[in-house]
PDB file with one MODEL, atoms N, CA, C and O in Angstrom:
MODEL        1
ATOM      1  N   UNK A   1     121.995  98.427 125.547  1.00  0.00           N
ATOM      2  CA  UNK A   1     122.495  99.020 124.331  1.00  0.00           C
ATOM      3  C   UNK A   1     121.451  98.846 123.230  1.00  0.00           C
ATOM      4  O   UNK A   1     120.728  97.856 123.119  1.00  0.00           O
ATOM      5  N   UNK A   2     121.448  99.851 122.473  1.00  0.00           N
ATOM      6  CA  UNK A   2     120.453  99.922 121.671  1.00  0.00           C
ATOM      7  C   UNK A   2     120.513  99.101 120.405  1.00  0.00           C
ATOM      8  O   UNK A   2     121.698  99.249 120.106  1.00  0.00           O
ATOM      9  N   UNK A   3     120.126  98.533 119.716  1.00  0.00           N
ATOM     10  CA  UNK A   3     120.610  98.658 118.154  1.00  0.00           C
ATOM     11  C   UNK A   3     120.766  99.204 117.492  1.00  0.00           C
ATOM     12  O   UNK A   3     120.155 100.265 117.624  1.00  0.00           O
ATOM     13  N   UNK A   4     121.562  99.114 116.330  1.00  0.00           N
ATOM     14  CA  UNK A   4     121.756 100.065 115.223  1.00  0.00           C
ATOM     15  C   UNK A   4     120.906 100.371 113.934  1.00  0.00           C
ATOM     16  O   UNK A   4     121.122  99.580 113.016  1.00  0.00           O
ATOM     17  N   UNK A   5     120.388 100.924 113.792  1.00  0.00           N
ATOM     18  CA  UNK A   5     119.404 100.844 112.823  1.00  0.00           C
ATOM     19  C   UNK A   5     119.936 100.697 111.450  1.00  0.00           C
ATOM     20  O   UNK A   5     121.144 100.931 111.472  1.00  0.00           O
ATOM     21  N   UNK A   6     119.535 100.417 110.326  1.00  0.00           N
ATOM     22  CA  UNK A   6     119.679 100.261 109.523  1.00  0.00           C
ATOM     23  C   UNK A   6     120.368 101.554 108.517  1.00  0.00           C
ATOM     24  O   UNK A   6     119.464 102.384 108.415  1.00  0.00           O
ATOM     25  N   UNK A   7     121.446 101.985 107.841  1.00  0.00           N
ATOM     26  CA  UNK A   7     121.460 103.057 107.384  1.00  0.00           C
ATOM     27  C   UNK A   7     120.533 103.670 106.324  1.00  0.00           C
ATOM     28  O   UNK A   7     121.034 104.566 105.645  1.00  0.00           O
ATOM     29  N   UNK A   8     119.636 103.428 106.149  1.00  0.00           N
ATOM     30  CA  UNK A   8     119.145 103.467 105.124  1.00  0.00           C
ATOM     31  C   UNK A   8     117.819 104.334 106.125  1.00  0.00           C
ATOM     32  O   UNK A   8     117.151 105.203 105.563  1.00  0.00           O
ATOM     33  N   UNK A   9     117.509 103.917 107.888  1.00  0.00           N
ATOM     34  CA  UNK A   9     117.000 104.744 108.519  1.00  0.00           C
ATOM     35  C   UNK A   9     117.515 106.184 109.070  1.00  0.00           C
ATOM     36  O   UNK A   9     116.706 107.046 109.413  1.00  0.00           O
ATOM     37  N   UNK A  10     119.040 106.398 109.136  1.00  0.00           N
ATOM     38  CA  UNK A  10     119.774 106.726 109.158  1.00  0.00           C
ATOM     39  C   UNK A  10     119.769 108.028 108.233  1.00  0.00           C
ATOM     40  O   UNK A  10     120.702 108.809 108.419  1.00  0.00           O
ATOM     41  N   UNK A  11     119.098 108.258 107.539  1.00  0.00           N
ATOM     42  CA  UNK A  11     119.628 109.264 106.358  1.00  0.00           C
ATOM     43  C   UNK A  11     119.190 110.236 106.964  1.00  0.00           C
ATOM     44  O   UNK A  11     118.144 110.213 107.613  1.00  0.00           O
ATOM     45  N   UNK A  12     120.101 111.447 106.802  1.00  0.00           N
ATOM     46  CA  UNK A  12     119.752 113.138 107.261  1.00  0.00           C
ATOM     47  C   UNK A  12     118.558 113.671 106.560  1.00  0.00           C
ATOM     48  O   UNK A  12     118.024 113.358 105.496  1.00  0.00           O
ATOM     49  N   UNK A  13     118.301 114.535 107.429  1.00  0.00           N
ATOM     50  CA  UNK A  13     116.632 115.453 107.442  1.00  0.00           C
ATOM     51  C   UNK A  13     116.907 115.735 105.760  1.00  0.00           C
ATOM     52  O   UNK A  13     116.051 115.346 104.966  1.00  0.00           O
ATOM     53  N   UNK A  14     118.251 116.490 105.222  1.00  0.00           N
ATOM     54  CA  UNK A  14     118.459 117.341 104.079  1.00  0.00           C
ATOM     55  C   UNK A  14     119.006 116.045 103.231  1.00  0.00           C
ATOM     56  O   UNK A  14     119.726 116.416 102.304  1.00  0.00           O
ATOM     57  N   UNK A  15     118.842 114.554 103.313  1.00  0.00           N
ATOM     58  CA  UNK A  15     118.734 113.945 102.589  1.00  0.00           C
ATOM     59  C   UNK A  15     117.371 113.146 102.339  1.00  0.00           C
ATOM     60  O   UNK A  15     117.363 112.169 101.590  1.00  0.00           O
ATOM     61  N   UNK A  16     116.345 113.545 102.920  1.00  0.00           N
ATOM     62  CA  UNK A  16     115.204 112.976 103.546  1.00  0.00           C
ATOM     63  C   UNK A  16     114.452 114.029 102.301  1.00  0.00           C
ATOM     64  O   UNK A  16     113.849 113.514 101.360  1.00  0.00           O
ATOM     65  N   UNK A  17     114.557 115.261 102.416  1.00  0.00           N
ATOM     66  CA  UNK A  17     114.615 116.218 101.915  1.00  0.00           C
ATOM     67  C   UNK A  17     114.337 115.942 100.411  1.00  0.00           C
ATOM     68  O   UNK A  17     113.407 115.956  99.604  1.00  0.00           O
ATOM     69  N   UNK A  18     115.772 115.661 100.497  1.00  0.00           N
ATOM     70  CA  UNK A  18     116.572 115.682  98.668  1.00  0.00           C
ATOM     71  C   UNK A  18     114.996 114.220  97.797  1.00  0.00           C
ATOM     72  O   UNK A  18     114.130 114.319  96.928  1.00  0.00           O
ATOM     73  N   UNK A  19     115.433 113.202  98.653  1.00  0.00           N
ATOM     74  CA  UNK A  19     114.791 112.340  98.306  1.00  0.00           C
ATOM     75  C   UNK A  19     113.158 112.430  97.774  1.00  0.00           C
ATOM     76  O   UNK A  19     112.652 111.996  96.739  1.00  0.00           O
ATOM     77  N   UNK A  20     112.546 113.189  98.941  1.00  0.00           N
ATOM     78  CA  UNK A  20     111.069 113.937  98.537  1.00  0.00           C
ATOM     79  C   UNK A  20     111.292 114.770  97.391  1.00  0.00           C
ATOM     80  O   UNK A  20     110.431 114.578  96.533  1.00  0.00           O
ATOM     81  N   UNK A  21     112.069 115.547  97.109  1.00  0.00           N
ATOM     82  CA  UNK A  21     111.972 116.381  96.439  1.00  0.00           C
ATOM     83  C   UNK A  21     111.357 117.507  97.249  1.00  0.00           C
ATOM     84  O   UNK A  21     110.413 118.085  96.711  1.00  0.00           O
ATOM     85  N   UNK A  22     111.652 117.825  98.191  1.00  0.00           N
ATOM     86  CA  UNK A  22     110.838 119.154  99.208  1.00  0.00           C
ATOM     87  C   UNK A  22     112.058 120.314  99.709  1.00  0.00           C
ATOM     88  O   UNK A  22     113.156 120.385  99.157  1.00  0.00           O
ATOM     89  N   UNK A  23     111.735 120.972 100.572  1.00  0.00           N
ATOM     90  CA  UNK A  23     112.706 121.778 100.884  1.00  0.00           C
ATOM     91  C   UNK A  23     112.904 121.110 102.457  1.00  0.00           C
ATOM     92  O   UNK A  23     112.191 120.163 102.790  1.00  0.00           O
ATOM     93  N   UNK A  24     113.899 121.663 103.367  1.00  0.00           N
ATOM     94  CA  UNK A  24     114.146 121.028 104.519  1.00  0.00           C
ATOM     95  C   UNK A  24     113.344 121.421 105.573  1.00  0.00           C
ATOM     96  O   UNK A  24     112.985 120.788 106.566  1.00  0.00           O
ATOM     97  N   UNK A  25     113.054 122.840 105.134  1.00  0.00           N
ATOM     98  CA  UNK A  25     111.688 123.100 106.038  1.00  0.00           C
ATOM     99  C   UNK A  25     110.403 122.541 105.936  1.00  0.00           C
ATOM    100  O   UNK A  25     109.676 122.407 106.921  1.00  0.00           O
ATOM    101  N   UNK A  26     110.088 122.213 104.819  1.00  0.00           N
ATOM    102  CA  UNK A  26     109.149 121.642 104.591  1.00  0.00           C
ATOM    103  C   UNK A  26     108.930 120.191 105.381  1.00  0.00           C
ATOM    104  O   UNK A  26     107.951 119.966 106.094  1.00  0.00           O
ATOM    105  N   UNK A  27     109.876 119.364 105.164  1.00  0.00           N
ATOM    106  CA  UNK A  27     110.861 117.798 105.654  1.00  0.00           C
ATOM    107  C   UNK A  27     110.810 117.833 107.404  1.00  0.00           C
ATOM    108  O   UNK A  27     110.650 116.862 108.144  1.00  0.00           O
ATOM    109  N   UNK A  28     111.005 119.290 107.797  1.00  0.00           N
ATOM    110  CA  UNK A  28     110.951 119.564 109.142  1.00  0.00           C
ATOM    111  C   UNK A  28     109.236 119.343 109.288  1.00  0.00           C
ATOM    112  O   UNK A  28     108.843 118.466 110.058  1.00  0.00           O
ATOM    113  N   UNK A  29     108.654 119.825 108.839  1.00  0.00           N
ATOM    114  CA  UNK A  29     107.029 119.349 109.240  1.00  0.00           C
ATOM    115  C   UNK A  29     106.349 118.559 108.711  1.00  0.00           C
ATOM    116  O   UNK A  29     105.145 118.637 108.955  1.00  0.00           O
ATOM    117  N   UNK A  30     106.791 117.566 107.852  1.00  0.00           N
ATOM    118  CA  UNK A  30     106.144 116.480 107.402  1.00  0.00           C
ATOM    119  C   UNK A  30     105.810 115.555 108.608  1.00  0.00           C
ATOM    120  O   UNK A  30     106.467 115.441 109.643  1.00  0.00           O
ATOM    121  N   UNK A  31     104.840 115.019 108.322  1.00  0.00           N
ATOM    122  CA  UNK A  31     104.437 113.701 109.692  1.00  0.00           C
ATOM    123  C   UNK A  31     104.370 112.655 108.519  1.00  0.00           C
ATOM    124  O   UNK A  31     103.683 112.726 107.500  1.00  0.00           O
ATOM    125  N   UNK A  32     105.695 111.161 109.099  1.00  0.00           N
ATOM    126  CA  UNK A  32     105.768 110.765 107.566  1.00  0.00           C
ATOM    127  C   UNK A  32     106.420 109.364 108.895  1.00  0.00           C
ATOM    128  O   UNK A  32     106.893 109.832 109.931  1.00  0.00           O
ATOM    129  N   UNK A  33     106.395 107.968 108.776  1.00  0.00           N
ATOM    130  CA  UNK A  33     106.512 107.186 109.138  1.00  0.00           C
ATOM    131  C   UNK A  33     108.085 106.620 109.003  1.00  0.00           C
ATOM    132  O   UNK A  33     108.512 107.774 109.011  1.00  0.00           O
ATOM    133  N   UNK A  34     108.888 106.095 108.925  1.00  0.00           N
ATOM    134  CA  UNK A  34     110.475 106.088 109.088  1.00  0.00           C
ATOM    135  C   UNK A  34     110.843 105.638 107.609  1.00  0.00           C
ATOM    136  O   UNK A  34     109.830 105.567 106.914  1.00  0.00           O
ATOM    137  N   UNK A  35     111.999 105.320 106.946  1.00  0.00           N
ATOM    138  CA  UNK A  35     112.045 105.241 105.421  1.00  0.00           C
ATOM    139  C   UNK A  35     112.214 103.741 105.957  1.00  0.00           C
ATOM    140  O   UNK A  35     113.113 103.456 106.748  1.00  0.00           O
ATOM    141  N   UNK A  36     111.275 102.779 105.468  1.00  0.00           N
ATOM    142  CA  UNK A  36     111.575 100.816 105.300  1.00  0.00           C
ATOM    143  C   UNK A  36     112.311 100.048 103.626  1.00  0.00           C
ATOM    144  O   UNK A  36     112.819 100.695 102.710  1.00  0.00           O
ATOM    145  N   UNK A  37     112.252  99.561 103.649  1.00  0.00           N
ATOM    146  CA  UNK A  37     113.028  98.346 102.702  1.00  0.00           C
ATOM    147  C   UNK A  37     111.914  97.550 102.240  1.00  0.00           C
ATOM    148  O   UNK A  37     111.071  97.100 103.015  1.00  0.00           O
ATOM    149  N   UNK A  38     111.895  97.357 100.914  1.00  0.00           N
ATOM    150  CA  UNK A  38     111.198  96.338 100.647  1.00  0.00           C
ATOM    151  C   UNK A  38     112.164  95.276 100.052  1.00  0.00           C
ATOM    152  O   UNK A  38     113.186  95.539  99.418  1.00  0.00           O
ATOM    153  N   UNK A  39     111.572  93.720 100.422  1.00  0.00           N
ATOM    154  CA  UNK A  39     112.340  93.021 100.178  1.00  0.00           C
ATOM    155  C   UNK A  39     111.487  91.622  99.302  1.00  0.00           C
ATOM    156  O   UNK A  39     110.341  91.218  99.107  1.00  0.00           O
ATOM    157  N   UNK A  40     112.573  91.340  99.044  1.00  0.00           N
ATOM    158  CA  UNK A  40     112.027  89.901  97.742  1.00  0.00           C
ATOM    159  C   UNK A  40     112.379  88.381  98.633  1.00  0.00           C
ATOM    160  O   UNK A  40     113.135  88.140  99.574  1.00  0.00           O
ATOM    161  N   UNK A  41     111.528  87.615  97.903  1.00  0.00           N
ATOM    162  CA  UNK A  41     111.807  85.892  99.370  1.00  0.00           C
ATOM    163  C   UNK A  41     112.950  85.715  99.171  1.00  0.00           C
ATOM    164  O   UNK A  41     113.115  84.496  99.130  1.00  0.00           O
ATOM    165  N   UNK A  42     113.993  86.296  98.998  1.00  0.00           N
ATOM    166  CA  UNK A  42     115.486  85.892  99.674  1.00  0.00           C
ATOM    167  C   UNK A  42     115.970  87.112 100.228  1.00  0.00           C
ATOM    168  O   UNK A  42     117.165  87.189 100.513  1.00  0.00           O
ATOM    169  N   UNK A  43     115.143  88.155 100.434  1.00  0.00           N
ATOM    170  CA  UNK A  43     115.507  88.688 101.528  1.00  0.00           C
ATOM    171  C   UNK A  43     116.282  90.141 100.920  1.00  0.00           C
ATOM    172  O   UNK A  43     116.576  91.099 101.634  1.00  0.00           O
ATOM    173  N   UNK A  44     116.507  90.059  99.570  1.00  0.00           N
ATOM    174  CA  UNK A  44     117.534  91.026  98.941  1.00  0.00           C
ATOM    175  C   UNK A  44     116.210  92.474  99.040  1.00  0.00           C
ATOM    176  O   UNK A  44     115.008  92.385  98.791  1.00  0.00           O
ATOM    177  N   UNK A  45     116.984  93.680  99.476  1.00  0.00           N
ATOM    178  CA  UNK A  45     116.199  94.757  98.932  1.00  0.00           C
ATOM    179  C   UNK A  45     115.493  95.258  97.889  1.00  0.00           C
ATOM    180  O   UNK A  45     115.997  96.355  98.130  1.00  0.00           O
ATOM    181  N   UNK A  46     114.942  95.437  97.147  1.00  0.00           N
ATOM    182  CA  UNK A  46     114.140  95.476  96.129  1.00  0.00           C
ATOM    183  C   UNK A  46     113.732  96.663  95.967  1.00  0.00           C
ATOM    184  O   UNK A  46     113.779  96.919  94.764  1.00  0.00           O
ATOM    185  N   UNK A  47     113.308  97.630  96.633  1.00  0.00           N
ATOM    186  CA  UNK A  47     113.308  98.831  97.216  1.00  0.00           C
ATOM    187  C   UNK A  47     113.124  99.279  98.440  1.00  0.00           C
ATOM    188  O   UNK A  47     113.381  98.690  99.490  1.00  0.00           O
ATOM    189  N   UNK A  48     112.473 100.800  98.226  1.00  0.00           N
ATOM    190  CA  UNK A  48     111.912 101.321  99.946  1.00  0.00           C
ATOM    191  C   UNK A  48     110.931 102.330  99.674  1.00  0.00           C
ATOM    192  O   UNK A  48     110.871 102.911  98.590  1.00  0.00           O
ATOM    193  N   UNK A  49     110.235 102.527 100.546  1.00  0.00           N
ATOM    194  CA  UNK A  49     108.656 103.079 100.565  1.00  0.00           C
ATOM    195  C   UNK A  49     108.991 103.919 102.263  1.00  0.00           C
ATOM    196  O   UNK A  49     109.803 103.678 103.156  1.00  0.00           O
ATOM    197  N   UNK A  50     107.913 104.954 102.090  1.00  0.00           N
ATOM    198  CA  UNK A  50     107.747 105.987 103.216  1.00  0.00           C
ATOM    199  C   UNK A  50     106.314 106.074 103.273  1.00  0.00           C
ATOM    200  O   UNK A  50     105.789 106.565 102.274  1.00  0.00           O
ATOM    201  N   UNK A  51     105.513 105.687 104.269  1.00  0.00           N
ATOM    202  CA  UNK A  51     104.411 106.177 104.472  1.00  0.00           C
ATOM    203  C   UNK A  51     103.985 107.449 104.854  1.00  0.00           C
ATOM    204  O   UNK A  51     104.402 107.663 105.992  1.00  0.00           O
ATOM    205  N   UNK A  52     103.432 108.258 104.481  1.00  0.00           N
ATOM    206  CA  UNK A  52     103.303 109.781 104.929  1.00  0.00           C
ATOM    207  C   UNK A  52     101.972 109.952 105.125  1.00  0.00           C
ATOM    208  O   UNK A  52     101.057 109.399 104.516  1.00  0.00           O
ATOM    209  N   UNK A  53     101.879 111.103 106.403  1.00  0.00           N
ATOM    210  CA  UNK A  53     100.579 110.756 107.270  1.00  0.00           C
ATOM    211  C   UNK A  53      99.325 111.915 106.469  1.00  0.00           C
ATOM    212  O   UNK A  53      99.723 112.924 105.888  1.00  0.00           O
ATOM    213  N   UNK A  54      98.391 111.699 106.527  1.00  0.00           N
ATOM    214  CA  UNK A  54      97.164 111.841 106.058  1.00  0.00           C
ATOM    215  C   UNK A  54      96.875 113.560 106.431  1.00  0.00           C
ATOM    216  O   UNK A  54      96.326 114.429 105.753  1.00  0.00           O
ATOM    217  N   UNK A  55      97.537 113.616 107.891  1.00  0.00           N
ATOM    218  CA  UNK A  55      97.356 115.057 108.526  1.00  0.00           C
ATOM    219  C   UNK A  55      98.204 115.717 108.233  1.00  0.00           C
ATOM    220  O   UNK A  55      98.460 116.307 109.282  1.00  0.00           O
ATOM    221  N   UNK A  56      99.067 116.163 107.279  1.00  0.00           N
ATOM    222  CA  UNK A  56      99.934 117.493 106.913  1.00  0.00           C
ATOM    223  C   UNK A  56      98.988 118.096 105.817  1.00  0.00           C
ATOM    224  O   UNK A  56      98.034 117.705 105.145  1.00  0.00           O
ATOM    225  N   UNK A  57      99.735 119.258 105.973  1.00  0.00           N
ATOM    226  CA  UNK A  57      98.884 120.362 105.450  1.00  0.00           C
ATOM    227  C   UNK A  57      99.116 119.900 103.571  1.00  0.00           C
ATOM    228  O   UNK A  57      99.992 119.398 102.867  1.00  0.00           O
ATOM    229  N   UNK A  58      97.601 120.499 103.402  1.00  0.00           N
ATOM    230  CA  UNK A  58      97.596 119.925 101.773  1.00  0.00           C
ATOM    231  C   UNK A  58      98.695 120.592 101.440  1.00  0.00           C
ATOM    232  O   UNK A  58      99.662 119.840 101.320  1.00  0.00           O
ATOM    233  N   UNK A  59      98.951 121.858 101.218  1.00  0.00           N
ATOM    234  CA  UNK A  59     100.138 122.592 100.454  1.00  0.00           C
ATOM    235  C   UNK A  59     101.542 121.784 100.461  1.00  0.00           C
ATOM    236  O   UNK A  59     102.366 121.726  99.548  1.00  0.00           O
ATOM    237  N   UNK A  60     101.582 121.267 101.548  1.00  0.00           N
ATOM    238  CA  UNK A  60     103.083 120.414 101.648  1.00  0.00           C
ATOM    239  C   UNK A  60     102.614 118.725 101.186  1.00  0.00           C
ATOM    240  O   UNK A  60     103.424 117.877 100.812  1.00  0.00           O
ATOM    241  N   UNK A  61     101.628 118.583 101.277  1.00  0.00           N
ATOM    242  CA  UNK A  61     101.317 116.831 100.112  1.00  0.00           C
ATOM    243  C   UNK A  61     100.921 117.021  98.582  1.00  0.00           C
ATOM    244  O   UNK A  61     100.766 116.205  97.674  1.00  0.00           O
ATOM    245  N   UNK A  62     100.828 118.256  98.635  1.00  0.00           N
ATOM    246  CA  UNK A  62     100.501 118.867  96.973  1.00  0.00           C
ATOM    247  C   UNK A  62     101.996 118.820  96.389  1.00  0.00           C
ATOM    248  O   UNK A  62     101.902 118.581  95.185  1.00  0.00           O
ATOM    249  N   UNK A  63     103.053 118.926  96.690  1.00  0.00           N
ATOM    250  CA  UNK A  63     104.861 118.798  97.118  1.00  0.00           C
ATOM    251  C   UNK A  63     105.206 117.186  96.423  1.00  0.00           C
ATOM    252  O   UNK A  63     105.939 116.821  95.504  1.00  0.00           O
ATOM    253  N   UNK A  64     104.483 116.623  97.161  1.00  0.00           N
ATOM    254  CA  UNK A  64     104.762 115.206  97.376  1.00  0.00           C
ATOM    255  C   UNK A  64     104.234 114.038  96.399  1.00  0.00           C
ATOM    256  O   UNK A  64     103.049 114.167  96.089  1.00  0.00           O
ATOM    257  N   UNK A  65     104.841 113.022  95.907  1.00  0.00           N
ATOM    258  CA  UNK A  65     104.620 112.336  94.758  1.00  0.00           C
ATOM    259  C   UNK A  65     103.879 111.011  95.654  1.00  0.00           C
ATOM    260  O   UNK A  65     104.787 110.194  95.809  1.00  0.00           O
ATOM    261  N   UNK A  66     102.715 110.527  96.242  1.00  0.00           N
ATOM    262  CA  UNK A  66     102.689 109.526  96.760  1.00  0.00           C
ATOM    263  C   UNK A  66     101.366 108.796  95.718  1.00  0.00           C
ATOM    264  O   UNK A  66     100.758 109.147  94.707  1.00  0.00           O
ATOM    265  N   UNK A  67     101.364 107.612  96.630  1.00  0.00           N
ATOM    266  CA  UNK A  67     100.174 106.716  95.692  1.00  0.00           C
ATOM    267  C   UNK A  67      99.080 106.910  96.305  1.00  0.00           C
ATOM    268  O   UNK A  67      99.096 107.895  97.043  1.00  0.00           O
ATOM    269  N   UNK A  68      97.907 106.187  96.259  1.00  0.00           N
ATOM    270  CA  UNK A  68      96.534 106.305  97.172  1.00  0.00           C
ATOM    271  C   UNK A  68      96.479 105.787  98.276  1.00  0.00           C
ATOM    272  O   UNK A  68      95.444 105.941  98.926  1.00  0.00           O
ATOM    273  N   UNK A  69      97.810 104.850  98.944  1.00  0.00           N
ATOM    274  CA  UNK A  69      97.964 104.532 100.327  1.00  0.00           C
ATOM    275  C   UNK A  69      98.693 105.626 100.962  1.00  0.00           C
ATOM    276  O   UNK A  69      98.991 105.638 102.156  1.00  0.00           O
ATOM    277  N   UNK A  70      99.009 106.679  99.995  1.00  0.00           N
ATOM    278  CA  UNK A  70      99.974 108.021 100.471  1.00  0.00           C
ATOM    279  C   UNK A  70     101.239 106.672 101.230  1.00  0.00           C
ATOM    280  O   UNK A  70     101.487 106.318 102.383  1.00  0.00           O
ATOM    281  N   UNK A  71     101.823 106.212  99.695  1.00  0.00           N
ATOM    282  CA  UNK A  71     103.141 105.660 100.257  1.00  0.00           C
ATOM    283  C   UNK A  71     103.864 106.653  98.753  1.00  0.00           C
ATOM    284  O   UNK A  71     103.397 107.134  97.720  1.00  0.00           O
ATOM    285  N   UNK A  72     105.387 106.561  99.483  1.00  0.00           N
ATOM    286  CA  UNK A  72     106.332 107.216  98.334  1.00  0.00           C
ATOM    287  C   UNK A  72     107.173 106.035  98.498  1.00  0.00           C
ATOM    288  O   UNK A  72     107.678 105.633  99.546  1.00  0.00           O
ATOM    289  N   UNK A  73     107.273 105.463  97.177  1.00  0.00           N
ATOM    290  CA  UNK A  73     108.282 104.450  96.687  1.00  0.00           C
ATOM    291  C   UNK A  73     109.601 104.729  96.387  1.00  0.00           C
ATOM    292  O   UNK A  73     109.684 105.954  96.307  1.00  0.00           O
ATOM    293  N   UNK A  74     110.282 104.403  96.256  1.00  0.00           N
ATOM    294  CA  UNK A  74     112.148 104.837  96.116  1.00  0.00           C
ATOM    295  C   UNK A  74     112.807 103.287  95.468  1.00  0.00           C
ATOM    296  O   UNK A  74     112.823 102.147  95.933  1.00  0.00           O
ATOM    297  N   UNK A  75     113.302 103.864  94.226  1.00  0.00           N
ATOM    298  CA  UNK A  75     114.763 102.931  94.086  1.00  0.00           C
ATOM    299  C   UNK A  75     115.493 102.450  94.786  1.00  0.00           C
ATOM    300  O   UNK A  75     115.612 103.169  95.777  1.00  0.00           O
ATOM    301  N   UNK A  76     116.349 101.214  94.870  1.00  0.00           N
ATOM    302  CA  UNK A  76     117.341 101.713  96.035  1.00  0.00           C
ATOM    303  C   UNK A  76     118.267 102.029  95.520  1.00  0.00           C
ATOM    304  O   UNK A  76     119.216 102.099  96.302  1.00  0.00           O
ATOM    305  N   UNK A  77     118.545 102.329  94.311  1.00  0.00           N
ATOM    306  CA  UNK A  77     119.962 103.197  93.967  1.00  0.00           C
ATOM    307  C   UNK A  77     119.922 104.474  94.656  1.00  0.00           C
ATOM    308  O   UNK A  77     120.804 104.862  95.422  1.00  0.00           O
ATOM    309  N   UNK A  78     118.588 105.283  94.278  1.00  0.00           N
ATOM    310  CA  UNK A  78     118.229 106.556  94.533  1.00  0.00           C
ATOM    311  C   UNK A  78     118.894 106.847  96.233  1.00  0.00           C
ATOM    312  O   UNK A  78     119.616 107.758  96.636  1.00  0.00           O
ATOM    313  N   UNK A  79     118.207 105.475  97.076  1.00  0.00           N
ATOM    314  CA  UNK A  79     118.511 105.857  98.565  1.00  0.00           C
ATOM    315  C   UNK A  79     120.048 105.396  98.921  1.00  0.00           C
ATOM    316  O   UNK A  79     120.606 105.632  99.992  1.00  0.00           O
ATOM    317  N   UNK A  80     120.561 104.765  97.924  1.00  0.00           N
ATOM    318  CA  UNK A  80     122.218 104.223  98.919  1.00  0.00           C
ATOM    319  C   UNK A  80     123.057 105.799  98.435  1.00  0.00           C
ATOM    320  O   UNK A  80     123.953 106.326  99.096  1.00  0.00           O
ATOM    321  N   UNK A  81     122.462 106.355  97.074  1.00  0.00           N
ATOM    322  CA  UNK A  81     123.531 107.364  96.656  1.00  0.00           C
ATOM    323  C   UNK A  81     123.401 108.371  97.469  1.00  0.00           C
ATOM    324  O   UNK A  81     124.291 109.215  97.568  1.00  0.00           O
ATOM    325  N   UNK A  82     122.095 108.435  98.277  1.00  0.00           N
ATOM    326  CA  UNK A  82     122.345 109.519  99.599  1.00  0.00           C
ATOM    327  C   UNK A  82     122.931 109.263 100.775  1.00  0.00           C
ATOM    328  O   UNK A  82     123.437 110.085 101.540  1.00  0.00           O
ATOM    329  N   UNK A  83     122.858 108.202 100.890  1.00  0.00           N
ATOM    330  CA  UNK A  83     124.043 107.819 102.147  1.00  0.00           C
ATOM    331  C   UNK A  83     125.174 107.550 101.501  1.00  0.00           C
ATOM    332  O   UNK A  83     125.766 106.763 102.240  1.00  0.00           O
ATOM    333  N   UNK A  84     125.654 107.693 100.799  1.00  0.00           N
ATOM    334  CA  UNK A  84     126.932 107.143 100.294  1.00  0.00           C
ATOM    335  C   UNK A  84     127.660 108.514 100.135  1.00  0.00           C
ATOM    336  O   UNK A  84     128.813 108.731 100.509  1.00  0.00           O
ATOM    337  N   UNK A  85     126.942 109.287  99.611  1.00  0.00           N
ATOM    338  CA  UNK A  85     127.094 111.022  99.579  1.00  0.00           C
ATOM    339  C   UNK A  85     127.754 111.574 100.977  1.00  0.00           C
ATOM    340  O   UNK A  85     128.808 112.210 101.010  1.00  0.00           O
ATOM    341  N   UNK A  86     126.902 111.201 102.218  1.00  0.00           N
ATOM    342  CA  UNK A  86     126.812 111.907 103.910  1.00  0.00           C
ATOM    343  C   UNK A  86     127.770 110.676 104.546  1.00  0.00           C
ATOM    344  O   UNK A  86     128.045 110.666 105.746  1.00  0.00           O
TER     345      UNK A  86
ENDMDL
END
């Protein structure tokens, strides 16, 4: 049996979407690493970050708000109100 992943890995393509700020087609061809948690030394969430890969087409990272590690950072209000939404 597998584990359960975390819901926060869990979130739909068209909330994956919402979150980028992209369209779902777009979200459909992103090459982008799974959404993680960042956490503080007791462990509490603090936020979450998406790594997104180097090889998508500029037009769809021109889209995209990332830093110079091409990570996109997130609140975690921003990410529970999309699962809390679905």
């Amino acid at each position: 049996m597998e584990p359960l992943l975390p819901a926060y890995q869990r979130l739909s393509l068209p909330s994956l979407a919402k979150l980028l700020h992209i369209s779902v087609e777009d979200m459909k061809q992103l090459r982008h690493l799974p959404l993680e948690a960042d956490r503080n030394s007791y462990g509490d969430i603090t936020g979450f970050h998406m790594k997104i890969s180097t090889h998508n087409n500029l037009r769809l990272l021109a889209k995209i708000n990332y830093d110079d590690q091409y990570t996109v950072r997130f609140t975690p209000e921003a990410v529970y109100k999309l699962y809390i939404q679905h």
